[in-house]
C-alpha positions as CSV (number, residue, x, y, z in Angstrom):
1,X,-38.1,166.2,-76.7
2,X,-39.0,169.3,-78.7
3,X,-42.0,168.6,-81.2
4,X,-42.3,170.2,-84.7
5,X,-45.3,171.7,-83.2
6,X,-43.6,173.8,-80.8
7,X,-40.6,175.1,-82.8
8,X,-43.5,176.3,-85.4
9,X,-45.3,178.0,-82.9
10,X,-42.4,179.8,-81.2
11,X,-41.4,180.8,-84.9
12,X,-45.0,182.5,-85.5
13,X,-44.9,184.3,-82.2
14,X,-41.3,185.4,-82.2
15,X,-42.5,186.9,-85.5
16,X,-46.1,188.3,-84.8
17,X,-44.8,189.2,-81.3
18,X,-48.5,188.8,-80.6
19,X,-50.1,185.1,-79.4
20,X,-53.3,185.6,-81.0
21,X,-52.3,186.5,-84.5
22,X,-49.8,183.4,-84.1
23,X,-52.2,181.3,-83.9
24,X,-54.3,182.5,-86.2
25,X,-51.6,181.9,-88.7
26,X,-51.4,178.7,-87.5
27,X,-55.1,177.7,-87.5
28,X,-54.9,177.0,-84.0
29,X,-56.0,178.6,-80.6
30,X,-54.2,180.9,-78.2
31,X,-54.4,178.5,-76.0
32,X,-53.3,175.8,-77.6
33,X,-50.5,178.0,-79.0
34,X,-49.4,179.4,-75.3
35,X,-49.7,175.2,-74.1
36,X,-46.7,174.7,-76.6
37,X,-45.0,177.5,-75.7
38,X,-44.7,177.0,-72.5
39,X,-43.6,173.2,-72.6
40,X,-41.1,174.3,-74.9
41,X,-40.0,177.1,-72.6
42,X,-40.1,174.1,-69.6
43,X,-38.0,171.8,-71.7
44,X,-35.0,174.3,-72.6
45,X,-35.6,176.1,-68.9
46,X,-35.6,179.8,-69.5
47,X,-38.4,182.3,-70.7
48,X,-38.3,182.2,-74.0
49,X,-41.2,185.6,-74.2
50,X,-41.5,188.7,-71.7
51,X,-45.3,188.4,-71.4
52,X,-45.5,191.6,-68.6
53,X,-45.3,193.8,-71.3
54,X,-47.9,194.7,-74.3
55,X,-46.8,194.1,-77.0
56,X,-45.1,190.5,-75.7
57,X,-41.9,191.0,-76.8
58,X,-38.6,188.1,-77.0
59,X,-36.1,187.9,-73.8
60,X,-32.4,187.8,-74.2
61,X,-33.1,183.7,-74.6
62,X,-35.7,184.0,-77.2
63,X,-33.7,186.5,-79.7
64,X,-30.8,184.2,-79.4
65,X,-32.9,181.3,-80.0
66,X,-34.4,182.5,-82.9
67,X,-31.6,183.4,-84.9
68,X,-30.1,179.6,-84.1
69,X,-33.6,178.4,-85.6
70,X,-33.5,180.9,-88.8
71,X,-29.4,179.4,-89.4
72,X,-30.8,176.1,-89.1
């Protein structure tokens, strides 16, 4: 089950497009913020963030994921 935790986190780092800033925001830690991330990525089954390249940047799965979550 996807927490409200996790869809807030994947909304700060879709948007920063950096983990550490993301959390920041969030007034939590990187790795806190990449623990939710990647249960949430577990749960829906794909890679939601492209994390081999600098800046981390949103696969095809995460771009159409976030623009479901900013209609909703």
């Amino acid at each position: 089950m996807f927490s409200l935790t996790s869809l807030k986190c994947f909304a700060a780092a879709a948007e920063e497009l950096n983990f550490t800033r993301a959390a920041k925001r969030l007034f939590i830690s990187q790795p806190t913020l990449t623990l939710y991330l990647n249960r949430l990525e577990n749960e829906l089954g794909v890679k939601l963030f492209d994390r081999s390249k600098s800046p981390v940047t949103l696969t095809e799965a995460g771009s159409h994921y976030l623009e479901k979550m900013k209609e909703i």
